[in-house]
Biotite code that builds the C-alpha atoms (Angstrom):
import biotite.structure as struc

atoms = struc.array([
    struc.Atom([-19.639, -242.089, 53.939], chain_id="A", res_id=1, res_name="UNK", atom_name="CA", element="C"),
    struc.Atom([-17.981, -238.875, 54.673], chain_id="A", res_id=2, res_name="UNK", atom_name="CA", element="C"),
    struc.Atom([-15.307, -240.434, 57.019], chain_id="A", res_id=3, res_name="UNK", atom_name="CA", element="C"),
    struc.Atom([-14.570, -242.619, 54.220], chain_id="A", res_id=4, res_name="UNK", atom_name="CA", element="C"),
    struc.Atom([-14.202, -239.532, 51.946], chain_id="A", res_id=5, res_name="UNK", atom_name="CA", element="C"),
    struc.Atom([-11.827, -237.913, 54.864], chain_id="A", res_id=6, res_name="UNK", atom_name="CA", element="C"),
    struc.Atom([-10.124, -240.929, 55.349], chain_id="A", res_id=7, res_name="UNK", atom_name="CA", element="C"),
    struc.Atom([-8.954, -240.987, 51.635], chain_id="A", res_id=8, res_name="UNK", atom_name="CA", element="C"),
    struc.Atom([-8.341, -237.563, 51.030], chain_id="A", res_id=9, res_name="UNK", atom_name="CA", element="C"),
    struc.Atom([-5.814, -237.588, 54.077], chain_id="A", res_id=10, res_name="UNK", atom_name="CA", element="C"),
    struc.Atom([-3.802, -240.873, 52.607], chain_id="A", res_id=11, res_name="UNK", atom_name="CA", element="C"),
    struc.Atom([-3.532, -239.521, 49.470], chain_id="A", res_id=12, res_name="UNK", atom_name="CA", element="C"),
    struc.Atom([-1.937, -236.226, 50.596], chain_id="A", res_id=13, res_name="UNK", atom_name="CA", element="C"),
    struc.Atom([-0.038, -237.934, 53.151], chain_id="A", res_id=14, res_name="UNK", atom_name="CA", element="C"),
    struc.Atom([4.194, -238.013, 52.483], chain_id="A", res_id=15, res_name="UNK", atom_name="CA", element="C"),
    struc.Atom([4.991, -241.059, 51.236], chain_id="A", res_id=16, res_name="UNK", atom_name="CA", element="C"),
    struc.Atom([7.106, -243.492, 53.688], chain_id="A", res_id=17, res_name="UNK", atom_name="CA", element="C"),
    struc.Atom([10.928, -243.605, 53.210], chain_id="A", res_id=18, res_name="UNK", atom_name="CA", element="C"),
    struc.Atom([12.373, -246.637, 51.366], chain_id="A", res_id=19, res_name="UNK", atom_name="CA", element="C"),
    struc.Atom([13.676, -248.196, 54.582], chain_id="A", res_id=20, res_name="UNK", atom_name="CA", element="C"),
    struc.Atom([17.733, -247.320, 54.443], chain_id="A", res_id=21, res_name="UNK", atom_name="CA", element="C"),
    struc.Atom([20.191, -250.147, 54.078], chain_id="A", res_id=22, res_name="UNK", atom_name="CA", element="C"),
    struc.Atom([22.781, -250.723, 56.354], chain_id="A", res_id=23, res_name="UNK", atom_name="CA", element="C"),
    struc.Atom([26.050, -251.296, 54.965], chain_id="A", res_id=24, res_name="UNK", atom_name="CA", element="C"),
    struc.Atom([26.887, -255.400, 55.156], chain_id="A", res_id=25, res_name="UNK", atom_name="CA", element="C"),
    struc.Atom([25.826, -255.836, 58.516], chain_id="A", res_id=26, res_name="UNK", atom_name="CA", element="C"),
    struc.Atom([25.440, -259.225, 58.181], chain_id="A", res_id=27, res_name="UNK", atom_name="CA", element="C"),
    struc.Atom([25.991, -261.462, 61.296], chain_id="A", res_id=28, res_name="UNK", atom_name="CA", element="C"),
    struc.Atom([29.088, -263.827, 60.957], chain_id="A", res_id=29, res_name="UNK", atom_name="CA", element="C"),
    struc.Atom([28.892, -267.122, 60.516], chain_id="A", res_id=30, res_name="UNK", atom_name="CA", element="C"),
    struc.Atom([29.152, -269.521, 62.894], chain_id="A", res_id=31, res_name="UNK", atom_name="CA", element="C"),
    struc.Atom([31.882, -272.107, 63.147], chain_id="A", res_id=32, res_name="UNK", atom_name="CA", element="C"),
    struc.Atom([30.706, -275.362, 62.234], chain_id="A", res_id=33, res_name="UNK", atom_name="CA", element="C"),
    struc.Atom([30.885, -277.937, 65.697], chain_id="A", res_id=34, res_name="UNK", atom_name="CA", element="C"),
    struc.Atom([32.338, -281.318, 64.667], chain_id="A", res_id=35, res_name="UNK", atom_name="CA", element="C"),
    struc.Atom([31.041, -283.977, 66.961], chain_id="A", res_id=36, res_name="UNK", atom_name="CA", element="C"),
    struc.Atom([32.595, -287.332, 67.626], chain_id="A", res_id=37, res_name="UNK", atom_name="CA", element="C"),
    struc.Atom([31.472, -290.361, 69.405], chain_id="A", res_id=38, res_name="UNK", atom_name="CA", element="C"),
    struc.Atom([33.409, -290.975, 73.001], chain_id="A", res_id=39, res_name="UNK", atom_name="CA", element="C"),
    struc.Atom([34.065, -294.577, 73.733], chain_id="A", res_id=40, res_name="UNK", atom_name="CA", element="C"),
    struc.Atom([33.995, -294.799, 77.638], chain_id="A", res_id=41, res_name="UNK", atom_name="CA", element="C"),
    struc.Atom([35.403, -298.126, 79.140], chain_id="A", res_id=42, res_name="UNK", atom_name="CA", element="C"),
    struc.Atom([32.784, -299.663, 81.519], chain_id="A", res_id=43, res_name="UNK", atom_name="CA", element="C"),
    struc.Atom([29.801, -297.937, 80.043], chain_id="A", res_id=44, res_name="UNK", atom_name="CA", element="C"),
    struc.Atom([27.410, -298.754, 77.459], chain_id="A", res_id=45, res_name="UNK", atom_name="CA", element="C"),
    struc.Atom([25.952, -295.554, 76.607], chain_id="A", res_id=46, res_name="UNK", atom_name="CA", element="C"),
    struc.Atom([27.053, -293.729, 73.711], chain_id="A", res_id=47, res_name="UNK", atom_name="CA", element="C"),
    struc.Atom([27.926, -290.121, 74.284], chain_id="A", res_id=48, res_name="UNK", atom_name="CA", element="C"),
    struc.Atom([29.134, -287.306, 71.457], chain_id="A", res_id=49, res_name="UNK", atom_name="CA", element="C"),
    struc.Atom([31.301, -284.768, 72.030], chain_id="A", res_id=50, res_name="UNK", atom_name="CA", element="C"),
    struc.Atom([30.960, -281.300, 69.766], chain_id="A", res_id=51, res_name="UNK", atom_name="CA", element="C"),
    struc.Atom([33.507, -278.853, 69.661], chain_id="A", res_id=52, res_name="UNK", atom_name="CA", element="C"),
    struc.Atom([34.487, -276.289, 66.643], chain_id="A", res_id=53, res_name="UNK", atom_name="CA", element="C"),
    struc.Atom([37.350, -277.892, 64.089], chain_id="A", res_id=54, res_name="UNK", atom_name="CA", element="C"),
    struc.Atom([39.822, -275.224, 65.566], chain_id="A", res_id=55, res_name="UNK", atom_name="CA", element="C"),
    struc.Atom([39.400, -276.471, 69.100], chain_id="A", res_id=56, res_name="UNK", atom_name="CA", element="C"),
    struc.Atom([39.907, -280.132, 67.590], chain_id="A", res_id=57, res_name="UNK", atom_name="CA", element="C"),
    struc.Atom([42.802, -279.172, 66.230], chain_id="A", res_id=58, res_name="UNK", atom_name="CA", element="C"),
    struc.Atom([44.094, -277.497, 69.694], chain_id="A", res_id=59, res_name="UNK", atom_name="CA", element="C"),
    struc.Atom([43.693, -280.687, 71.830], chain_id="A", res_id=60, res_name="UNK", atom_name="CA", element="C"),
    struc.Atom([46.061, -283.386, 71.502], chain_id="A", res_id=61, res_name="UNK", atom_name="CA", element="C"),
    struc.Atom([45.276, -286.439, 69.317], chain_id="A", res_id=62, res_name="UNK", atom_name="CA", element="C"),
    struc.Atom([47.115, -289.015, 71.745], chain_id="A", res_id=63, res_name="UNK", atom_name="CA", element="C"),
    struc.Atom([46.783, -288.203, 75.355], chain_id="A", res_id=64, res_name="UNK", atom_name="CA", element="C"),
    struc.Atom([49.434, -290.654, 76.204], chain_id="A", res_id=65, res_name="UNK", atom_name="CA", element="C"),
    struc.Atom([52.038, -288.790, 74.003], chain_id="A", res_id=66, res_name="UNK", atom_name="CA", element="C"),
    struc.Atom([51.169, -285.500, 75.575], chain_id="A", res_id=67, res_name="UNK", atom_name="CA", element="C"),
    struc.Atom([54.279, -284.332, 77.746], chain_id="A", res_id=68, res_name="UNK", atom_name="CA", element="C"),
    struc.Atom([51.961, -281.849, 79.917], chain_id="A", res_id=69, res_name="UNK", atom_name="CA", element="C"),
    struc.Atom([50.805, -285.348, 81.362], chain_id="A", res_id=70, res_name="UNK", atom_name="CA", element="C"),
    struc.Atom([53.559, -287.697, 81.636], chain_id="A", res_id=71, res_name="UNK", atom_name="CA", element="C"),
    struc.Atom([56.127, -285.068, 83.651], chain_id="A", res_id=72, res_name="UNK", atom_name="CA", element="C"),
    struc.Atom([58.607, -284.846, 80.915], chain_id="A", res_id=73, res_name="UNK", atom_name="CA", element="C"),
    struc.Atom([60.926, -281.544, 81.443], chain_id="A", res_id=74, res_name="UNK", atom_name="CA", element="C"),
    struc.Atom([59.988, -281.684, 85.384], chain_id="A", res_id=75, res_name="UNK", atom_name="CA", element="C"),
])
């Protein structure tokens, strides 16, 4: 009984805990969305996906055949 009375005595007179501070818009950024797209393989039958981000979509050629890095145009 009398650690009960001690126990409340010291939480009442106890400082009260500090609203916890708030960071300034630390929020994490968002992650790029990964588009995926199915890859049709010649001479296999299993499906496969390929995910990248839209930006590195848009950084790879559409048409490989048209893409001078490969066919030695300017050599």
């Amino acid at each position: 009984m009398l650690t009960l009375i001690l126990t409340l005595a010291l939480s009442a007179s106890a400082p009260e805990a500090a609203p916890p501070a708030q960071t300034t818009s630390e929020t994490k950024p968002a992650k790029p969305k990964m588009v995926c797209r199915a890859n049709k393989s010649t001479g296999s039958r299993l499906k496969s996906r390929i995910c990248k981000t839209q930006e590195e979509w848009d950084g790879q050629p559409t048409n490989i055949r048209n893409d001078a890095r490969l066919n030695g145009v300017g050599n």
